[in-house]
C-alpha positions in Angstrom: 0.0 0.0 0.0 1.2 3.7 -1.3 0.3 6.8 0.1 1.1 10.6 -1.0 2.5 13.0 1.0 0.3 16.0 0.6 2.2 18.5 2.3 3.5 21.7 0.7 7.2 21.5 -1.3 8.5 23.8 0.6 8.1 21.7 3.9 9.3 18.5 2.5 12.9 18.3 3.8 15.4 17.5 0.3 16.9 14.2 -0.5 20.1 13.1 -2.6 17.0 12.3 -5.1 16.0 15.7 -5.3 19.7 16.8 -6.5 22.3 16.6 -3.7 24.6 14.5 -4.9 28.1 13.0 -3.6 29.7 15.4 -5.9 27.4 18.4 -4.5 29.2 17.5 -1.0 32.9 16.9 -2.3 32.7 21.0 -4.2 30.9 22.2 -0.7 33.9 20.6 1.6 36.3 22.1 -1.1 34.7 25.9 -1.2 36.3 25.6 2.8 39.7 25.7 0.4 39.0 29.4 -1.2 37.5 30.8 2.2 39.9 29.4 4.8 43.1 32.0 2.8 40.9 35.2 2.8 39.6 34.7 5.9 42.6 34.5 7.7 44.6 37.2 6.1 41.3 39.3 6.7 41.0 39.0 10.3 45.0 39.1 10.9 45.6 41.9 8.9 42.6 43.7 10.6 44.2 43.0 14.0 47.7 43.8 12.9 46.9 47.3 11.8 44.4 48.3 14.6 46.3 46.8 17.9 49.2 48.9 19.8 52.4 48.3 19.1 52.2 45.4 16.2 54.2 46.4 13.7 54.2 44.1 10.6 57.5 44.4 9.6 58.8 43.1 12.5 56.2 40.7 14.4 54.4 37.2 12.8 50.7 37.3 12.6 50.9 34.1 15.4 52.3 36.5 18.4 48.6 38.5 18.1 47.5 35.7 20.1 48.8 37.0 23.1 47.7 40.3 25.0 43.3 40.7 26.2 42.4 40.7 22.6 44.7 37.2 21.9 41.7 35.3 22.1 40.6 36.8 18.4 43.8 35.7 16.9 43.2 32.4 18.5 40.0 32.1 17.1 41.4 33.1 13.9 43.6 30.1 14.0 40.8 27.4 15.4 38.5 28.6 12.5 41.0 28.4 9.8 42.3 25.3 10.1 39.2 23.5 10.5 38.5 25.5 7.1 41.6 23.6 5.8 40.8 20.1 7.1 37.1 20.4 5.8 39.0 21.4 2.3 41.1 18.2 2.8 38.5 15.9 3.3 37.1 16.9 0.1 40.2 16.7 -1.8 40.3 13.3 -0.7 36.8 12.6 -2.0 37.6 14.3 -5.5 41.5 13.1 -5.8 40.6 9.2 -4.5 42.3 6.5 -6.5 44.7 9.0 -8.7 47.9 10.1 -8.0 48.3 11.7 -4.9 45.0 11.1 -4.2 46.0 10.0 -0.7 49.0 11.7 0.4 47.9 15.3 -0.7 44.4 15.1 1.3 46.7 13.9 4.7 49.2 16.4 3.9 46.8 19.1 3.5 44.6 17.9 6.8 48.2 18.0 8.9 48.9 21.5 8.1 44.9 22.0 9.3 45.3 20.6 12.5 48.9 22.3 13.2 47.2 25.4 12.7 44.8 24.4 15.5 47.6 23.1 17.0 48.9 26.6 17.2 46.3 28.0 18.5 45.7 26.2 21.8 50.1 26.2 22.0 50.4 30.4 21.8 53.5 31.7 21.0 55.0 33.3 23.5 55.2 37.2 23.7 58.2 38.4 21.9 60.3 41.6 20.0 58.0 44.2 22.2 54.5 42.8 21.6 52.1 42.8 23.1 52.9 46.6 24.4 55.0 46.2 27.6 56.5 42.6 26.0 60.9 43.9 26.5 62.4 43.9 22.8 64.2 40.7 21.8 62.9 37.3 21.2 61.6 36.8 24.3 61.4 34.3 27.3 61.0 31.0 26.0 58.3 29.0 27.3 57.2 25.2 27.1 53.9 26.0 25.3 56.1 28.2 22.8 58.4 25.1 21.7 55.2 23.3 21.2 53.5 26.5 19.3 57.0 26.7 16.7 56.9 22.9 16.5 53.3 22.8 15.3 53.8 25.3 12.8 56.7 23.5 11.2 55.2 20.0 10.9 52.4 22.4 9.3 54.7 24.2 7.4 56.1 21.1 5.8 53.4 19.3 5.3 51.2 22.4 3.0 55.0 22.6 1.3 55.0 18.7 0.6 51.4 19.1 -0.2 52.4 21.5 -3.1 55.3 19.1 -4.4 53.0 16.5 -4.2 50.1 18.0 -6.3 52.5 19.9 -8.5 53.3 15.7 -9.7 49.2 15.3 -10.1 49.1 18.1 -12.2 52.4 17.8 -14.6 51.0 14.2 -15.0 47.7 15.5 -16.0 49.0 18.6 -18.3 48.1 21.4 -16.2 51.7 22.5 -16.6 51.0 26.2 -15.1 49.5 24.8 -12.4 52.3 22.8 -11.8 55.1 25.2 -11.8 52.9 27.3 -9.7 52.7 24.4 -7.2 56.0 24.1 -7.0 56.7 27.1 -6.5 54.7 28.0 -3.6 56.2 24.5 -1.5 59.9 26.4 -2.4 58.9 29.8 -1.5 57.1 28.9 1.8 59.9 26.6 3.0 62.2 29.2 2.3 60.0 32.0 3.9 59.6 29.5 7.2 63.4 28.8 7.5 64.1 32.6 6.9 62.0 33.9 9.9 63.3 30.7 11.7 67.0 32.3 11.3 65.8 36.1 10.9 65.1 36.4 15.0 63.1 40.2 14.1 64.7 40.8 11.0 62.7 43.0 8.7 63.3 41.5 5.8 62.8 37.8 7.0 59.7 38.8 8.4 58.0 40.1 4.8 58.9 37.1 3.0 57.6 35.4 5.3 54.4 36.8 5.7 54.4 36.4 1.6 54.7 33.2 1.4 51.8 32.8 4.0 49.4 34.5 1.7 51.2 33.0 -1.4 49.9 29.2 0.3 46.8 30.4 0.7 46.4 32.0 -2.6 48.0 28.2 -3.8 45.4 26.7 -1.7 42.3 28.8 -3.0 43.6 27.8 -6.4 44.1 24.4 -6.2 40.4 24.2 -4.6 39.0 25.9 -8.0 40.8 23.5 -10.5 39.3 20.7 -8.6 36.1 21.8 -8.1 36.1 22.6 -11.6 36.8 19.5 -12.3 34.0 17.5 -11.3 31.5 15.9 -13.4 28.3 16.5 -11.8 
């Protein structure tokens, strides 16, 4: 025995048979991918230029977690890297059973969580911020070890990510896409290991802040091709 549901369209809650498909979820986990870069260089950028005393040729983006409004920074880094795990996942789903279809989706998800990572780990207070902070690198805590280790497992991971991919598409004749994947891994490594070694320096402190938004632009663009991609 049959019977009709007679209630309005509007009230019936939709199905995978009224349209959402697998694919419809694997381009919604990788849209996360374009958000997570302009959202974090939004919020940081908004903190670094209204908050006392952060000057961004000299301080990271990571020491706005300290001081009473540290909390939005942290947030910042929470939101983000869930962002970039949700984009993972879905690169998994839309790379699966191709080259790199397994170590690009872990790779990507470990930077993610790092940046999580580095959010419950702050950085410790450092080159004269937050206002009051002495200049210098600081006293070096426990939770500040754990913060820089965090960011460098994510750090390498996003740049073996690129290397990775940069394979997937050379294989697959996307050739600019490629180059531009390489790239990014060689310009972020070398932007980490510079403000590793720069201890305040100006200069080490741009390029590194660069090649942040250069693997985030990478990321935003990676997430496009493949969502492109898809047959629906």
């Amino acid at each position: 025995m049959t019977t009709t549901d007679h209630r309005p369209a509007s009230t019936i809650p939709a199905t995978c048979d009224d349209g959402w498909t697998p694919t419809h979820v694997t381009r919604s986990l990788l849209g996360w991918g374009i958000v997570a870069g302009p959202f974090y260089v939004v919020v940081s950028l908004a903190q670094a230029l209204t908050r006392d005393g952060f000057d961004l040729t000299r301080h990271q983006w990571s020491l706005l977690e300290n001081g009473d409004l540290g909390w939005v920074q942290v947030a910042n880094f929470v939101l983000t890297g869930l962002m970039v795990v949700a984009y993972a996942v879905g690169l998994g789903r839309a790379l699966a059973g191709g080259p790199g279809g397994r170590w690009a989706p872990v790779l990507t998800a470990a930077f993610g969580g790092c940046l999580v990572a580095a959010a419950v780990l702050r950085a410790d207070p450092a080159l004269g911020f937050p206002v009051g902070t002495p200049d210098g690198p600081g006293q070096v805590s426990t939770h500040g070890i754990l913060h820089f280790a965090a960011a460098g497992v994510g750090f390498v991971a996003i740049a073996a990510s690129c290397f990775v991919l940069a394979r997937r598409f050379s294989g697959e004749g996307s050739r600019r896409l490629a180059r531009f994947s390489r790239l990014t891994g060689v310009v972020f490594l070398g932007g980490f290991l510079c403000v590793a070694s720069g201890a305040g320096s100006v200069a080490a402190n741009l390029v590194f802040t660069g090649a942040v938004v250069l693997v985030f632009a990478w990321l935003a663009v990676v997430a496009v091709h493949v969502y492109g991609s898809l047959a629906d």
